[in-house]
N, C-alpha and C positions, 0 to 999 in steps of 0.2 A: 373802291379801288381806283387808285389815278391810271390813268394809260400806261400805256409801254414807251417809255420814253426810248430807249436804245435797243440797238441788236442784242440778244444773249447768247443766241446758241454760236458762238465765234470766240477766239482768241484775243485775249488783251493783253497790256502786259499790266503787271499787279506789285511789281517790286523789282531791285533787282539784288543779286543774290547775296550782297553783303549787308543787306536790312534785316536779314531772318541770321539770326545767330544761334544760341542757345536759351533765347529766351522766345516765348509767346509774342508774335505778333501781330498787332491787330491793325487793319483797312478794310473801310467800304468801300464798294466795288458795286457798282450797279443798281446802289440801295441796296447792299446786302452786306449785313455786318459779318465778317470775317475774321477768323485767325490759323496764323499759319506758324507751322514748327514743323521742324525735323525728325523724321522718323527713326525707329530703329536703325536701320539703314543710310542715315546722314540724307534722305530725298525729303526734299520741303514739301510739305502738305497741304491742306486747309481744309477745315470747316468751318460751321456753323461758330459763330461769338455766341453761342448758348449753353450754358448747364443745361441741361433736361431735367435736374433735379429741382432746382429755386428759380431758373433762368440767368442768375450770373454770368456777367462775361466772362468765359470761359480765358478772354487772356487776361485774367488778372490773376493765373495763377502762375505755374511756373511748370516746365516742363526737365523731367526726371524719364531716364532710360527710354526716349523715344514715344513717352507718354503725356498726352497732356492731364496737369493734373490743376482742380480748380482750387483756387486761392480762396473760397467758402466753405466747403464743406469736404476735400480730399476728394472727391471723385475723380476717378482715370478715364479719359477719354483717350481711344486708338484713333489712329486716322482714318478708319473705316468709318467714324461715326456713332462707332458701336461704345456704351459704355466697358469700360473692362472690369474695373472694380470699385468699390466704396467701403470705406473703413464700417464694419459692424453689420453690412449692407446686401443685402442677396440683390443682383442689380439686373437678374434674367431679364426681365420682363422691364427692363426701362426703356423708354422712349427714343431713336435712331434719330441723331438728328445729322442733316445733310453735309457731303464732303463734297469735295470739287476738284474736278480734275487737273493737275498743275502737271507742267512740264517746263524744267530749268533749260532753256536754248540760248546763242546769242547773247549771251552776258546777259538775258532779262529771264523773269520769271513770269512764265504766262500761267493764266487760268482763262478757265471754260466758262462761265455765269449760269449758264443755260440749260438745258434738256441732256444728261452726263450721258445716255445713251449714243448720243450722239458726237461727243468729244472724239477727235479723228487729229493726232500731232502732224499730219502730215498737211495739217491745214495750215499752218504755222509760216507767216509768209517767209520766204531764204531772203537773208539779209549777204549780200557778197561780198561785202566789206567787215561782215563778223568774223574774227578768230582767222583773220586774212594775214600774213606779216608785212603784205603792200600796204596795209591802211593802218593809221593811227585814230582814236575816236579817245573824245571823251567829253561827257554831257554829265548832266545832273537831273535834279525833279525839283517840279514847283508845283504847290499846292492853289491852285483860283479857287475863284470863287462866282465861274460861272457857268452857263448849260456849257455841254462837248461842241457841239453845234458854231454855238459861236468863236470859238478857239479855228475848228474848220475855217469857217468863213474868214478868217485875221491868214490863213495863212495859205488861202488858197489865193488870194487877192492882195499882192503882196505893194499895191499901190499906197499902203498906210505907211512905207518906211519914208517915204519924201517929209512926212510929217511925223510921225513917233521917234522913228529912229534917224532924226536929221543930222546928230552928232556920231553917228558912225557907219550905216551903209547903207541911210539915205541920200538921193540925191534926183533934183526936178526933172534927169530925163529919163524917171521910173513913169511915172505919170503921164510926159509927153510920149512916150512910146505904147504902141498897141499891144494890144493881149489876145492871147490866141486860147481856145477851148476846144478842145475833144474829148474822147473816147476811144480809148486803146484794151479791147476788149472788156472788163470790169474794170478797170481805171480812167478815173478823168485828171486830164492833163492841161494845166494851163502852163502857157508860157510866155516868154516879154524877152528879146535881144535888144539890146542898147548898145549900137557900133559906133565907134571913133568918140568915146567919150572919157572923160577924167575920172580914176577911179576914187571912191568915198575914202574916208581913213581907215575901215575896217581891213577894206581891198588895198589899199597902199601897204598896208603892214606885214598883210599875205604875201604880196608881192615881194617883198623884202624878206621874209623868212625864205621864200625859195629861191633866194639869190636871185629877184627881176628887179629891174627901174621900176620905181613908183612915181615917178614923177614925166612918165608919157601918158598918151592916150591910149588906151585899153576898150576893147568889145568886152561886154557883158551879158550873162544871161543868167534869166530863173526860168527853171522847168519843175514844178511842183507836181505833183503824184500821188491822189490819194485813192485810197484801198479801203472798202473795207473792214473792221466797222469804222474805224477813226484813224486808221494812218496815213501818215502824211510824211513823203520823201522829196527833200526838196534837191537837185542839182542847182548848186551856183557857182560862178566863178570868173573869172576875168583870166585875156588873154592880149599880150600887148598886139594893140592895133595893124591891121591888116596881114598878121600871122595864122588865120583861118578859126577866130571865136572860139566856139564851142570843141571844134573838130581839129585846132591848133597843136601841134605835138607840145607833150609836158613840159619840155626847155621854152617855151614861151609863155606861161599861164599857170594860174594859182586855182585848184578848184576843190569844191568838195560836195560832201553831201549833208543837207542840213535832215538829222534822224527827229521828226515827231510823233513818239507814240500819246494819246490823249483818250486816256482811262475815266472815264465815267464816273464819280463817287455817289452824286445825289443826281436830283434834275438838274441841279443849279452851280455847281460843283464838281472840278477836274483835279485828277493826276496827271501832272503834264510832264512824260519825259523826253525832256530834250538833250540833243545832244549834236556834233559832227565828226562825222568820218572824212578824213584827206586820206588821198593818194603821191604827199610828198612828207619826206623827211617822219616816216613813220614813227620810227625810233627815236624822235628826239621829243622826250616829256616836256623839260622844260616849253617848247612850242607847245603840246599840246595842253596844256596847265592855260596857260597865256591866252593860246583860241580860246579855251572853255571860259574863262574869266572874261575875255570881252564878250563873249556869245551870252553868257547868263547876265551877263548885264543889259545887254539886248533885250532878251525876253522879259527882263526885269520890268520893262519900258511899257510891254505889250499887257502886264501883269493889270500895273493900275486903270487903265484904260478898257480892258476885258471887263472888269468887276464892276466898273460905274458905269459901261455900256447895260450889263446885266442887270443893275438896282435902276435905271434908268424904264429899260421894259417892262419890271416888273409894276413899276410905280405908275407905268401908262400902257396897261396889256391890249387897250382898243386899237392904239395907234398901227398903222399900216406903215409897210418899210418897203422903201422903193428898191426896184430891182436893177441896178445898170448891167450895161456891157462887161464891167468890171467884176461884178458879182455873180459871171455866168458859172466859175467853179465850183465855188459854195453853192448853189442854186441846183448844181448836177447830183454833189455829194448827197444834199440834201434829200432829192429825188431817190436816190440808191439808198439811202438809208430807211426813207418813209416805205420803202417796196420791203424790203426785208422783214419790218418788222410786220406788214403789212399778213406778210407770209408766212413770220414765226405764230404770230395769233391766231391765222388760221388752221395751222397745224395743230396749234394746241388747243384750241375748240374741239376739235373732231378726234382727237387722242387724249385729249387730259394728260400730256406729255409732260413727267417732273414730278407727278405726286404720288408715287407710290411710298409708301414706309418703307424702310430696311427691316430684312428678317433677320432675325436669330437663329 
């Protein structure tokens, strides 16, 4: 059995809610193959990617009156896990295979991985810019192809845009500027101000949507935030120069919130949904079309560079990786992540937490 690579018993997000239609669908999450459909009641579900009868994935069949039903052999599967029927079939005593606790919040669809006893929705971190009508958001998903970890580490340390992203909001005094790290109860916080500086083109064009000069000098800042098992909230923004940076009233400055949730699939491989929330000109799509289109071309950038970082480790697992000042983020996150699970294992040594059967 390989180790516990990630937290389970916690909230991720697994879709979001225009993925699940009326048909079966299927994502791995955690190393655990899944599919999710709508219930009698229109509430999206998940279990097990398993028949219990031949082991079929269960989403390859098609789902009729809030039932999933398998594309081998007609078996109905409820969202309890429970079989319900089989054509010709007395199906009492068939095997319960595993369901999972999902709650649609937030424009995303979470699920639980872990020990369903313990699924608690009010764990679910509050997003304040969700279902807010001050903010406009709109992001997408990318599929890597590398551990969750290192997605962390890219964007807790966001010194790689002077170089990855040098054609849109990089620029050489992210790098000449210090970086700050703490701890703000279960969050580690890194942050980097850049005063009296020229904004990149991503920030000049911000600047311009909200009706500013792009073409002064502007304070800048990243205050990145993560949580828990894998989120990551970035505040960034520009404000023109000497009008108070961060703490600048809105008629001087362009800011938002960079949204990263980064979903676990395999060890080696992420669900990465990105997205941003502003606080100007909510309502206007076209703007928010526009951010999202320069933003996912962004992460496009961080895409290639994730995945040949990851085939690079793998093809030298001896080699040792230096720690700088800059990589004190990732370095914390990591710490809080390695404690968790450190703690789920223990739990589940001493309870065998997860493996009961379902009754009938």
């Amino acid at each position: 059995m390989h180790p516990q690579s990630y937290p389970l018993n916690t909230w991720y997000v697994a879709a979001t809610p225009d993925e699940i239609s009326d048909k079966p669908f299927a994502r791995q999450i955690c190393s655990i193959k899944l599919v999710f459909f709508r219930n009698p009641q229109q509430k999206i579900v998940a279990v097990e990617d398993f028949c219990p009868h031949r082991g079929a994935p269960l989403s390859l069949g098609f789902v009729e009156n809030g039932q999933l039903v398998c594309g081998y052999h007609g078996l109905r599967m409820g969202d309890d896990g429970k079989t319900q029927s089989m054509p010709n079939q007395r199906v009492a005593h068939f095997p319960c295979i595993k369901h999972f606790a999902v709650i649609e919040r937030h424009g995303f669809v979470w699920i639980w991985p872990g020990d369903q006893t313990l699924a608690d929705d009010s764990l679910i971190p509050e997003l304040h810019w969700a279902n807010n009508p001050d903010w406009g958001y709109g992001g997408g998903l990318y599929h890597i192809k590398c551990d969750y970890r290192l997605m962390i580490d890219n964007l807790m340390d966001l010194t790689h845009e002077t170089y990855v992203h040098a054609s849109s909001i990089g620029q050489k005094e992210i790098d000449e500027s210090p970086v700050s790290t703490k701890m703000e109860g279960q969050t580690v916080v890194t942050s980097r101000f850049m005063d009296n500086v020229m904004a990149p083109p991503f920030w000049q064009a911000a600047l311009r949507a909200n009706d500013l000069a792009d073409d002064v000098a502007v304070d800048r800042w990243q205050i990145c935030r993560f949580s828990l098992p894998s989120h990551i909230m970035i505040e960034v923004g520009v404000a023109h120069a000497r009008k108070g940076g961060y703490d600048a009233p809105k008629s001087h400055k362009a800011s938002s919130i960079v949204v990263d949730f980064i979903t676990p699939e395999t060890e080696h491989s992420i669900w990465y949904f990105w997205g941003m929330a502003r606080d100007f000109k909510p309502e206007d799509q076209a703007l928010t079309q526009t951010i999202q289109q320069g933003q996912g071309a962004i992460f496009a950038e961080d895409l290639e560079v994730l995945e040949r970082q990851q085939r690079n480790l793998l093809d030298y697992p001896d080699r040792a990786l230096l720690k700088l000042d800059i990589d004190a983020g990732g370095v914390q996150a990591r710490r809080m992540i390695e404690r968790v699970i450190k703690q789920e294992q223990a739990a589940s040594a001493s309870t065998n937490a997860g493996e009961k059967q379902c009754s009938k």
